[in-house]
C-alpha positions in Angstrom: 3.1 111.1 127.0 4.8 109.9 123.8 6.0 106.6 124.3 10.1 106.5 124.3 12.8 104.8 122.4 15.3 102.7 122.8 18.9 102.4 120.8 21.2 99.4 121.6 24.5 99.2 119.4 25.7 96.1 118.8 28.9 96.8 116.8 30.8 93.2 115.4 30.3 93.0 111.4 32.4 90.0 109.6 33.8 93.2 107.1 33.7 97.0 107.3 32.0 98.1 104.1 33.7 101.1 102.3 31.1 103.4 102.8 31.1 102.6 106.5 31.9 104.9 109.3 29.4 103.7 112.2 31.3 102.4 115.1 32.3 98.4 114.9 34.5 96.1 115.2 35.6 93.0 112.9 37.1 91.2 116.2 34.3 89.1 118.0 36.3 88.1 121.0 34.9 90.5 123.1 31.4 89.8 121.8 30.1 87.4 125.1 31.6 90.0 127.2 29.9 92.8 124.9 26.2 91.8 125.5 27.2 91.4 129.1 27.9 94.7 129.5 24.8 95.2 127.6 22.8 94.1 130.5 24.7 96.0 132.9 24.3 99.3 131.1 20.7 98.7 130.8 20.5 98.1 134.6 22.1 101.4 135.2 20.2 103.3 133.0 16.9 102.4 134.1 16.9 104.3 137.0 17.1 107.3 134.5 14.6 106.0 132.7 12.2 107.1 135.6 9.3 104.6 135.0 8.9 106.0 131.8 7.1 103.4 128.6 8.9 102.4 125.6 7.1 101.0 122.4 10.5 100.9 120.4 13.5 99.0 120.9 15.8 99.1 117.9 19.1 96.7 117.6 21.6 98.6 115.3 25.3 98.5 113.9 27.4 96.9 113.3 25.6 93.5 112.1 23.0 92.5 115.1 22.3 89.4 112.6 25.8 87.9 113.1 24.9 87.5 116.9 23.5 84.1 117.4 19.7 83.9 118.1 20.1 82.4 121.5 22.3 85.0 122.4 19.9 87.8 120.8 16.8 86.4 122.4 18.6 86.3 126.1 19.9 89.8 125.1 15.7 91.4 124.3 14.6 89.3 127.4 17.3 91.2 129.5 15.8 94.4 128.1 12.4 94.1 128.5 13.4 93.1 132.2 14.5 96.5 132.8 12.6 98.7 130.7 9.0 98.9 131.0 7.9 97.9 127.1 4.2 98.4 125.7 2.0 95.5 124.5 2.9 95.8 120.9 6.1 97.4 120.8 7.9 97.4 117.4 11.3 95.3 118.0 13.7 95.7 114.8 17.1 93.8 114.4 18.8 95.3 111.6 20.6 92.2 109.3 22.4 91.9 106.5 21.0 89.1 103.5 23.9 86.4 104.7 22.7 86.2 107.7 19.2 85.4 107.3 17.9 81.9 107.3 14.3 80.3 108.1 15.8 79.0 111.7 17.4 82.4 112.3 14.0 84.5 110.9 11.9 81.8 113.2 14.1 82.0 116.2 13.8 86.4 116.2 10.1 86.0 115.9 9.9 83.8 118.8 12.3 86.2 120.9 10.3 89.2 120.1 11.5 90.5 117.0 8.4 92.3 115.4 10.4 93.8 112.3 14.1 93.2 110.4 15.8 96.5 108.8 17.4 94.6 106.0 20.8 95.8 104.2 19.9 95.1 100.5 22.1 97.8 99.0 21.7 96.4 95.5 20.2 93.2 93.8 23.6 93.2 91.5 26.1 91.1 92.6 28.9 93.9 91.0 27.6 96.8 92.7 27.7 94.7 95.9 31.0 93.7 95.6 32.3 97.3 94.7 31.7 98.3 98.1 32.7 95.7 99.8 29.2 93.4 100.6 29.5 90.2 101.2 25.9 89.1 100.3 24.5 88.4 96.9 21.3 89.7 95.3 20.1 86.3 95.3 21.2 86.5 98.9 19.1 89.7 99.0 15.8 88.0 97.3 15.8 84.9 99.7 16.5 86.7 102.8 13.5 89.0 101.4 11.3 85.5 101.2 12.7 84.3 104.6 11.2 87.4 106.8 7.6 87.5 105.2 7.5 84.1 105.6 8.3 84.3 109.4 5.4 87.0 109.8 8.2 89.7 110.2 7.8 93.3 109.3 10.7 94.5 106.7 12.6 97.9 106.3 14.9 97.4 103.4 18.0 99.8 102.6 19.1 101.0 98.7 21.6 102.8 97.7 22.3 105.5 95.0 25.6 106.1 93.8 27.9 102.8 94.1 30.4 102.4 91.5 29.0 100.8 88.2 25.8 101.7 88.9 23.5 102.1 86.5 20.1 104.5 86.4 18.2 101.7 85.0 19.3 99.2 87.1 18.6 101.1 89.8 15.1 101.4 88.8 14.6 98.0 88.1 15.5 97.2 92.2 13.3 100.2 93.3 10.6 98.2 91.6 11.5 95.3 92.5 11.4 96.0 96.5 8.3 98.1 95.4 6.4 95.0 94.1 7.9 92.6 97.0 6.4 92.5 101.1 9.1 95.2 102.3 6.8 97.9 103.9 9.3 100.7 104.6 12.1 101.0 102.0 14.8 104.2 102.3 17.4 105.2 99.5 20.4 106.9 100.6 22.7 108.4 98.2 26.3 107.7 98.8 28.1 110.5 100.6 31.7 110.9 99.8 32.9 112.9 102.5 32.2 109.5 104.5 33.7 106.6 101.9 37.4 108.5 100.9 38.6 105.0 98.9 35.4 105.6 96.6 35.8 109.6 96.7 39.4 108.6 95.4 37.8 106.5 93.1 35.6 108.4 91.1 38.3 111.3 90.9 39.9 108.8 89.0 37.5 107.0 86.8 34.7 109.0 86.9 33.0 107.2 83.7 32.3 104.6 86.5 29.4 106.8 88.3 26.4 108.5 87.7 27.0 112.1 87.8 25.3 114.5 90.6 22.7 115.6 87.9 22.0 111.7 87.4 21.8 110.8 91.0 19.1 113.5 91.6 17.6 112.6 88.7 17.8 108.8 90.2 16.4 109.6 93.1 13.4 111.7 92.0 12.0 108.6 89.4 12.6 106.3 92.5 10.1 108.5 94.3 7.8 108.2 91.9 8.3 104.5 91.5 7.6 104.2 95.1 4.8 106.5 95.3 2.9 105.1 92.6 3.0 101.6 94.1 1.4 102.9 97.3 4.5 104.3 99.5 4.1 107.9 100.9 7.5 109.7 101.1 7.6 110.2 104.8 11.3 111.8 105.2 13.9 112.4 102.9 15.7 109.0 102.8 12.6 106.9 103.4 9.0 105.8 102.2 6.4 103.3 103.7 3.1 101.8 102.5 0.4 103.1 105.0 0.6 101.3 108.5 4.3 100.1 107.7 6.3 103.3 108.5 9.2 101.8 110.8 8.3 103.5 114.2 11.6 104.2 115.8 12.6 106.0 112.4 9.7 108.6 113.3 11.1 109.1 116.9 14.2 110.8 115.7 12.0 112.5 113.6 9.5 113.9 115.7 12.0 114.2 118.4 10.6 111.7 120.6 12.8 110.5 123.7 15.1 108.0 123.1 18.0 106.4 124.9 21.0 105.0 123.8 23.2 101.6 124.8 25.9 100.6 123.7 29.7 101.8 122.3 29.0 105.2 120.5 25.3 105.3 121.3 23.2 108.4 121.3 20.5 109.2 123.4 18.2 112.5 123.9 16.9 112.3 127.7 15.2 114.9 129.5 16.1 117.1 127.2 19.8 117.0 127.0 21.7 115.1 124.5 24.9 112.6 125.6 26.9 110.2 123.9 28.5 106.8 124.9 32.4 106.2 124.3 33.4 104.8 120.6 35.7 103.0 122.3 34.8 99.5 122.9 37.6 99.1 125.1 37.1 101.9 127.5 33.0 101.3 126.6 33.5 97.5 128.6 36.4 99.5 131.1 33.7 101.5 132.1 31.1 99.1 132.7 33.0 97.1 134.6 33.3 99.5 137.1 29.9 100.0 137.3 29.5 104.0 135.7 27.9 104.9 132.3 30.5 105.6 129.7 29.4 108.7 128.4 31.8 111.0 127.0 29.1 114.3 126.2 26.3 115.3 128.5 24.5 118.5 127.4 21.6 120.3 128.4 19.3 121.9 125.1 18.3 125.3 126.1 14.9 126.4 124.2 16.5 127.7 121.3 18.4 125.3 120.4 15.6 123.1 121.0 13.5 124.9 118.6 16.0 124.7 115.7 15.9 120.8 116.4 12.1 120.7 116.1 12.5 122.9 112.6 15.1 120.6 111.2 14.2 117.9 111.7 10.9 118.6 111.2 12.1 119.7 107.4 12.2 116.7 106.6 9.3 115.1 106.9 6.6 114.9 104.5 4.4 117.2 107.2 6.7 119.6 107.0 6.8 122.5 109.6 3.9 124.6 111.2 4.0 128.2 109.2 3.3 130.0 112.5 6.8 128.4 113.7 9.0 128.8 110.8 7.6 132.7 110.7 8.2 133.7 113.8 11.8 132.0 113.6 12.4 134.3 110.3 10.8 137.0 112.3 12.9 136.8 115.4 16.6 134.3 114.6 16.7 134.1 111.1 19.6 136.8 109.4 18.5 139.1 106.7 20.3 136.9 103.9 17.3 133.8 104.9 14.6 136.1 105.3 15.1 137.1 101.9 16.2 133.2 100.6 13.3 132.0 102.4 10.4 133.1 99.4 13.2 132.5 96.9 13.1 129.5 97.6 9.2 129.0 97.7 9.4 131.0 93.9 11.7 128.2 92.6 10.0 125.6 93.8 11.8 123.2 96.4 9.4 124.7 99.5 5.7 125.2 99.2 2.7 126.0 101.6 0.2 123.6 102.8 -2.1 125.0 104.6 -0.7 125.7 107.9 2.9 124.5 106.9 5.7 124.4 105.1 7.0 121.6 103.4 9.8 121.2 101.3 9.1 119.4 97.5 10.6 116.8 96.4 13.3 119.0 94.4 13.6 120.6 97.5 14.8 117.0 99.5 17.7 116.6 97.4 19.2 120.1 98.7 17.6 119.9 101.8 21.3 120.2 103.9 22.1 123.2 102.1 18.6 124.7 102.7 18.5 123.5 106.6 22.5 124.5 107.0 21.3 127.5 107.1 19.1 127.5 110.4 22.4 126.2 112.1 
């Protein structure tokens, strides 16, 4: 079997950046009592777990980086206790810039740590500050230095769309991650439905952006930047150098097993997906009194199961068998995608590669609006 995956949310960040909408809190008072209940959960959810072998353990947020290294190491040590981790398992903390020093890079190697996802955002200190970072680019650069030179494998996060960006300077910190030791990179473009003070923003200065046509455009030359330094696009947001692809990325992909700790954690289990209370209060309530504090349990019957594996499967560079993605046409799809279907291979954003689909990279900046329709 696949080995599994394991999510723990650890949700305290210093400030909530206005693109934000992951679950977290500013308030670290209940932190001590947080990772406690950490431990607890993990205790109860091992049972689940049914013997079954991890090789990915991935601390989100939140801001794992602003827990203190003691603290994080006792907190992997307690998880490994219960869960039953390969020899070479990929641990990743994810960490903002700030937050990363040589004694803090040193001390998550020693605990375990095997690989940091690092918040860059932007080398330019005025794109940082227009949505609400707290590091610098210089802060960026260091951190960059600190984690290769503490042997520690590097995902690092930019982002299309902040206010005052620039295509150009853009660019320039595509290539500038391209030419540095960060092995996995992703580029996200801004989504407005989820940051409404920027939304608001660009309705009213909208000289300040790039326009949609720009973005795209953006984000197609930062593909090629990548690519031509030696990244593979492996999904729509993300690229890696060979042998660097983040692994517990590809289990959400691929639709590997994964559980979920923490307030607002997701898990697919057995094949049926629940979610954890985003409410920290009733999150530590719960755990105090010794039950899970899931909110949604549902079992996936084979259909929808099937639509999982072709959406996700979309958008990867692999793409999805043609034998599946036929006989879906064949026997779900309505008559309006059967007939979309080879428009959409005629205008180029899907092609055929051998025995699968895949969509181009034209076809990754309308991938919702293509996969929307499988819903």
């Amino acid at each position: 079997m696949t080995p599994a995956g394991l999510y723990v949310h650890v949700p305290y960040c210093v400030r909530r950046c206005s693109y934000c909408t992951f679950v977290l809190t500013t308030d670290f008072s209940s932190r001590d009592r947080y990772l406690e209940a950490l431990r607890r959960e993990a205790e109860l959810v091992a049972p689940e777990a049914g013997g079954a072998g991890f090789d990915s353990l991935y601390l989100g947020g939140g801001t794992p980086s602003t827990v203190p290294p003691n603290l994080l190491a006792a907190l992997l040590a307690d998880l490994r206790a219960a869960f039953e981790f390969e020899d070479g398992s990929e641990i990743t903390i994810e960490a903002n810039p700030d937050d990363v020093t040589d004694a803090a890079a040193a001390a998550w190697r020693e605990a375990g740590a095997t690989r940091v996802s690092l918040g860059v955002q932007s080398f330019r200190d005025e794109e940082l500050r227009a949505i609400d970072r707290i590091h610098t680019g210089e802060d960026a650069a260091r951190a960059i230095d600190r984690l290769a030179s503490a042997g520690l494998a590097m995902s690092a996060d930019l982002m299309i769309g902040i206010p005052g960006q620039e295509r150009g300077g853009l660019l320039a910190d595509v290539s500038r991650l391209a030419a540095g030791p960060a092995g996995h990179v992703s580029i996200y473009i801004l989504e407005l439905d989820k940051a409404k003070r920027i939304a608001e923003d660009r309705r009213l200065h909208p000289g300040r952006y790039l326009t949609d046509d720009a973005q795209a455009d953006a984000y197609l030359d930062a593909g090629r930047l990548l690519c031509d330094a030696g990244f593979r696009h492996d999904e729509v947001s993300n690229w890696s150098r060979p042998g660097s692809a983040a692994r517990h990325n590809a289990k959400y992909w691929r639709r590997v097993p994964t559980l979920g700790l923490g307030v607002g954690a997701h898990e697919l289990w057995d094949e049926r997906r629940r979610a954890n209370t985003a409410s920290l209060g009733a999150y530590l309530d719960a755990i105090a009194h010794g039950r899970r504090p899931t909110v949604a349990d549902r079992a996936i019957d084979d259909v929808e199961r099937e639509r999982e594996e072709i959406l996700l499967a979309a958008r990867t560079r692999e793409g999805i068998p043609a034998e599946r993605i036929e006989s879906w046409l064949a026997e779900r799809g309505d008559a309006a995608l059967r007939e979309d279907w080879p428009r959409w291979i005629d205008a180029g954003l899907i092609e055929r590669r051998g025995e699968r689909y895949a969509l181009t990279e034209r076809g990754f900046l309308v991938s919702n609006e293509i996969l929307f329709r499988f819903v």
